[in-house]
PDB file with one MODEL, atoms N, CA, C and O in Angstrom:
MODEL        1
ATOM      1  N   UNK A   1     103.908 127.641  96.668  1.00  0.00           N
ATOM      2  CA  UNK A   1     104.172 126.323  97.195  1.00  0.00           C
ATOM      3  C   UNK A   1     104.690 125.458  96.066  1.00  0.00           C
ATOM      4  O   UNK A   1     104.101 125.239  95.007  1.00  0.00           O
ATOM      5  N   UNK A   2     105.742 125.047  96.397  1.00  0.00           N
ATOM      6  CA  UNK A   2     106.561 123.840  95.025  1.00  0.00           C
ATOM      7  C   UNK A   2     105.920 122.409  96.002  1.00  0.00           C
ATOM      8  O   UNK A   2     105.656 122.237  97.192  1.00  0.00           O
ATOM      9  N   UNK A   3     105.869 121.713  94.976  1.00  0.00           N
ATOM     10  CA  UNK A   3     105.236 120.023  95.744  1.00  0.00           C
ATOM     11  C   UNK A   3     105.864 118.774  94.647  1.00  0.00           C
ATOM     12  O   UNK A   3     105.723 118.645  93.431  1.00  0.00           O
ATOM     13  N   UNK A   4     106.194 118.408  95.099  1.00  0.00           N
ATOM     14  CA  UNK A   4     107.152 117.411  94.806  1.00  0.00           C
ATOM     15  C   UNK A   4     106.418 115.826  94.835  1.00  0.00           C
ATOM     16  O   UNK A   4     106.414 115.108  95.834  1.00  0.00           O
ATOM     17  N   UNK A   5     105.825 115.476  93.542  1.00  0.00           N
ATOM     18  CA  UNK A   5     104.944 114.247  93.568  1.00  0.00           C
ATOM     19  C   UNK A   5     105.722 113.221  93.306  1.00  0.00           C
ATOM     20  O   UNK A   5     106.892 113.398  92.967  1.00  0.00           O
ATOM     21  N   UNK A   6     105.166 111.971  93.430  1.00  0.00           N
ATOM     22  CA  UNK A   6     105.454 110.685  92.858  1.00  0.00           C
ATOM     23  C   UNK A   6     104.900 110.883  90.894  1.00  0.00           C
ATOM     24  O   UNK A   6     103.997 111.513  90.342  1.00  0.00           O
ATOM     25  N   UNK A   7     105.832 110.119  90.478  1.00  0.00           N
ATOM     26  CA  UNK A   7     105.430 110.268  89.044  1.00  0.00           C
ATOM     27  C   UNK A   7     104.393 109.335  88.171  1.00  0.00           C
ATOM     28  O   UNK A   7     104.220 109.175  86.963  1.00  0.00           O
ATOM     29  N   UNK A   8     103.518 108.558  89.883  1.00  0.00           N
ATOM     30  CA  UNK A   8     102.360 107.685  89.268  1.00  0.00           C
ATOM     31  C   UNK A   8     100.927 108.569  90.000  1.00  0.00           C
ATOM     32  O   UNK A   8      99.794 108.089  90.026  1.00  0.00           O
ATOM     33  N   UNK A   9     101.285 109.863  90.527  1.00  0.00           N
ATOM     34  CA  UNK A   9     100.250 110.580  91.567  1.00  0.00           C
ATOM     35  C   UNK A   9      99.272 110.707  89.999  1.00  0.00           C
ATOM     36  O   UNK A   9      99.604 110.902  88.830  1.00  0.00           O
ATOM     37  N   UNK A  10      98.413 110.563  90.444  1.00  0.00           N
ATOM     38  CA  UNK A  10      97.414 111.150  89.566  1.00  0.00           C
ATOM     39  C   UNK A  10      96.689 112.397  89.844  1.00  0.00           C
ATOM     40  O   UNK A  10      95.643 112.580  90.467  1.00  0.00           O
ATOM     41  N   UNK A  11      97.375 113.110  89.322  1.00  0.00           N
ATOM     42  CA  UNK A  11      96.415 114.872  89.793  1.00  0.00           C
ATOM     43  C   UNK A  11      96.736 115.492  88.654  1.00  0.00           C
ATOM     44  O   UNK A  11      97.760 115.535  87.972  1.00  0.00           O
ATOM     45  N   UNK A  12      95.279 116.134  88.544  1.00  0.00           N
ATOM     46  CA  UNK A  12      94.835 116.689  86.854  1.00  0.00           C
ATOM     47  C   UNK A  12      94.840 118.130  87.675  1.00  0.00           C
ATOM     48  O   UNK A  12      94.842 118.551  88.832  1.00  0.00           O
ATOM     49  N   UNK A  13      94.842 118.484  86.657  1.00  0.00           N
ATOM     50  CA  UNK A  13      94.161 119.905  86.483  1.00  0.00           C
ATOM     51  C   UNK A  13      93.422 120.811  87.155  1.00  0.00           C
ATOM     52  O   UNK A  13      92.382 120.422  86.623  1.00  0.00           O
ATOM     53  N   UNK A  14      93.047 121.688  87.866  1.00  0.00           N
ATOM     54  CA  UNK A  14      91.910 121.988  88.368  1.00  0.00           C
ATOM     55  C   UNK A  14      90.916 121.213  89.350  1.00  0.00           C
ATOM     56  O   UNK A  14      89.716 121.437  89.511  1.00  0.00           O
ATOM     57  N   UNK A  15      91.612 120.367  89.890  1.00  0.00           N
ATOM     58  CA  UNK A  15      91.013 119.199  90.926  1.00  0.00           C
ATOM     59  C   UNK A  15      91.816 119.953  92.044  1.00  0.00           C
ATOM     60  O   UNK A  15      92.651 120.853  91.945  1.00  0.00           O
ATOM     61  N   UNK A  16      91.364 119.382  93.008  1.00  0.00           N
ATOM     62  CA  UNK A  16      92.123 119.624  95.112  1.00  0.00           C
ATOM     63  C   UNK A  16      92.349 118.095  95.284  1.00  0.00           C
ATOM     64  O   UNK A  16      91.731 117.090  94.934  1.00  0.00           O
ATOM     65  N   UNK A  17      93.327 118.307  95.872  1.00  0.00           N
ATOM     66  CA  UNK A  17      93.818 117.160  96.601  1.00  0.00           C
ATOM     67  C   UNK A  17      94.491 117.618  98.160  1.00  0.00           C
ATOM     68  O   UNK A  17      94.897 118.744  98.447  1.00  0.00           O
ATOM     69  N   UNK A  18      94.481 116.597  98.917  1.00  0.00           N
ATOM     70  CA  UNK A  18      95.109 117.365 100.539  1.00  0.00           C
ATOM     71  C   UNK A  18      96.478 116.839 100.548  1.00  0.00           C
ATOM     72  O   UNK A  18      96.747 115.679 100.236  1.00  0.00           O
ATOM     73  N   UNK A  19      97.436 117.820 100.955  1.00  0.00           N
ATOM     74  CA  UNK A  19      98.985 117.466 100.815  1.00  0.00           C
ATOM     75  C   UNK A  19      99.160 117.739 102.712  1.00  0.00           C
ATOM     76  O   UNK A  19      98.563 118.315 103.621  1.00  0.00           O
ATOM     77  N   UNK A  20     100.118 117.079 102.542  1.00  0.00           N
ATOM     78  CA  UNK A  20     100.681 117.372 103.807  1.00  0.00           C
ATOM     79  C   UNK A  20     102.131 117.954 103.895  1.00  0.00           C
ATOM     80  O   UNK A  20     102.931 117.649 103.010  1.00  0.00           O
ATOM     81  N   UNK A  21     102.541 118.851 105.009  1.00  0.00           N
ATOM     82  CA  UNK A  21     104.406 119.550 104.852  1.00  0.00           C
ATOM     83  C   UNK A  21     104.715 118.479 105.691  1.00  0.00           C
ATOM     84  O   UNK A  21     103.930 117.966 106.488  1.00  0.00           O
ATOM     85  N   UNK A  22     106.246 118.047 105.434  1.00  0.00           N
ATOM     86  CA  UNK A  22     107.304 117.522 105.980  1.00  0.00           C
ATOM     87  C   UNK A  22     108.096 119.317 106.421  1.00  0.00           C
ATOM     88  O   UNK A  22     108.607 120.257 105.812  1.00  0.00           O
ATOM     89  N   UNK A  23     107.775 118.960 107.763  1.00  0.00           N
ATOM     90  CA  UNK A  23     108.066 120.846 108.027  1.00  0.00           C
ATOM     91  C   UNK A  23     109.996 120.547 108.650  1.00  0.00           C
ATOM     92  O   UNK A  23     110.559 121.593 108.970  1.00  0.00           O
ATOM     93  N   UNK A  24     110.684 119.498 108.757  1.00  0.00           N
ATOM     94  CA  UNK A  24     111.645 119.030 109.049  1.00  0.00           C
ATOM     95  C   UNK A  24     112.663 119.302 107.786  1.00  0.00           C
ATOM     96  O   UNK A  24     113.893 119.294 107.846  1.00  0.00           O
ATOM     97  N   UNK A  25     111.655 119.602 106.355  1.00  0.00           N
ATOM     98  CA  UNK A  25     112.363 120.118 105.491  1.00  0.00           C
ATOM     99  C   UNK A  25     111.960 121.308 104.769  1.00  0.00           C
ATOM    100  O   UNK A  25     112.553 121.605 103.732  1.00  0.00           O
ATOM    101  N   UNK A  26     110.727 122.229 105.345  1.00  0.00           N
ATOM    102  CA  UNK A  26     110.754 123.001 104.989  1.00  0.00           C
ATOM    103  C   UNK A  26     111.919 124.508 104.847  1.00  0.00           C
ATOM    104  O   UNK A  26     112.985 124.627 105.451  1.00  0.00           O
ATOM    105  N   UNK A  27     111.339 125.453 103.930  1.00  0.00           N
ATOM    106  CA  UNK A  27     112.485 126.862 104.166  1.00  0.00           C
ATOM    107  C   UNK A  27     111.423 127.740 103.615  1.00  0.00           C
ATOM    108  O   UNK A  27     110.687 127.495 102.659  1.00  0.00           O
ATOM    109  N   UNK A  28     111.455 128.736 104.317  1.00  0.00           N
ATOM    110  CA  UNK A  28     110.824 130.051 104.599  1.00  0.00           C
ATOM    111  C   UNK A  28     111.698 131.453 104.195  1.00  0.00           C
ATOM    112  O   UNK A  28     112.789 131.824 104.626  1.00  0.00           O
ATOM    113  N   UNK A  29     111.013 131.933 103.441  1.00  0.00           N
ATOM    114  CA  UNK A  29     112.024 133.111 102.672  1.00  0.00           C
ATOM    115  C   UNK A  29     110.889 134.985 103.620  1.00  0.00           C
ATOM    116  O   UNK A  29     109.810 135.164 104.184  1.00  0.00           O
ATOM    117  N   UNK A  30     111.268 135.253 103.492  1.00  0.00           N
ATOM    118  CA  UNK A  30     110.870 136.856 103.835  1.00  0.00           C
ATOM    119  C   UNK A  30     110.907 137.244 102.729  1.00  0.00           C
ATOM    120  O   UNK A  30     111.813 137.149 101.901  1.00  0.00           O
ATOM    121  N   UNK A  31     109.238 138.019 102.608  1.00  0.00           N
ATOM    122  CA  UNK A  31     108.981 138.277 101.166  1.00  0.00           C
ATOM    123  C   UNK A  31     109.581 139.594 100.808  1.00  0.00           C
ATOM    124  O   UNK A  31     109.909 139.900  99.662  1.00  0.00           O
ATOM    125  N   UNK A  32     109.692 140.285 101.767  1.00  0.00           N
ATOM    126  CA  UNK A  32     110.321 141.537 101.414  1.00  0.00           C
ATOM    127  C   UNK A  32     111.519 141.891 101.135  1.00  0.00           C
ATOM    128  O   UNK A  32     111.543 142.943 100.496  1.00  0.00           O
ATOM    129  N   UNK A  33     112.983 141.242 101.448  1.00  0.00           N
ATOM    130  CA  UNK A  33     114.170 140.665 100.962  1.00  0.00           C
ATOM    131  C   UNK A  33     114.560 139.376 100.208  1.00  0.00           C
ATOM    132  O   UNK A  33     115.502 139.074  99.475  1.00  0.00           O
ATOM    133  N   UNK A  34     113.563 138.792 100.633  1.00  0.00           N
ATOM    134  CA  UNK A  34     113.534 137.283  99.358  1.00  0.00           C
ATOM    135  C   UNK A  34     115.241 136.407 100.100  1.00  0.00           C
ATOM    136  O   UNK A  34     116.003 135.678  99.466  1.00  0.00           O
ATOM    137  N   UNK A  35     115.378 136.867 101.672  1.00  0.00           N
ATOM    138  CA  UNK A  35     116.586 136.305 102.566  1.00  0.00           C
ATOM    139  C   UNK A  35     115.606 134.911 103.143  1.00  0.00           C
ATOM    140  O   UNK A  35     114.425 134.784 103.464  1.00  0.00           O
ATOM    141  N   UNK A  36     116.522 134.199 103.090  1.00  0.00           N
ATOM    142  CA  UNK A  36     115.788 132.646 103.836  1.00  0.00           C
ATOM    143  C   UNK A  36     115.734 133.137 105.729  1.00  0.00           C
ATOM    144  O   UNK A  36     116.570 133.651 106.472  1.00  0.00           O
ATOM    145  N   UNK A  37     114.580 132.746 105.892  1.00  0.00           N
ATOM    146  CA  UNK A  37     114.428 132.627 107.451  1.00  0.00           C
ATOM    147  C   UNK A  37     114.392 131.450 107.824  1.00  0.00           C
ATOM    148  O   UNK A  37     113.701 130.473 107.535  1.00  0.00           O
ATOM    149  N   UNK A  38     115.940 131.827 109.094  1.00  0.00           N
ATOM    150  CA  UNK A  38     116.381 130.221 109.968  1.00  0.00           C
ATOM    151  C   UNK A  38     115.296 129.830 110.878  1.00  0.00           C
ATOM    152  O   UNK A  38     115.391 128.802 111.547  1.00  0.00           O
TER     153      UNK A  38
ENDMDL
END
């Protein structure tokens, strides 16, 4: 998972935080060809 913060987020290390997907921009690859699934 790549996550894409604000550059005032405060998240350390070894802490959880709850993210949410914008699934309107997600992309999905097939792990076994590494081909994007439409």
């Amino acid at each position: 998972v790549v996550a894409r913060l604000r550059a005032d987020a405060n998240i350390q290390p070894g802490t959880s935080t709850p993210l949410a997907f914008n699934l309107t921009k997600a992309v999905f690859f097939d792990p076994a060809t590494e081909n994007r699934i439409l």
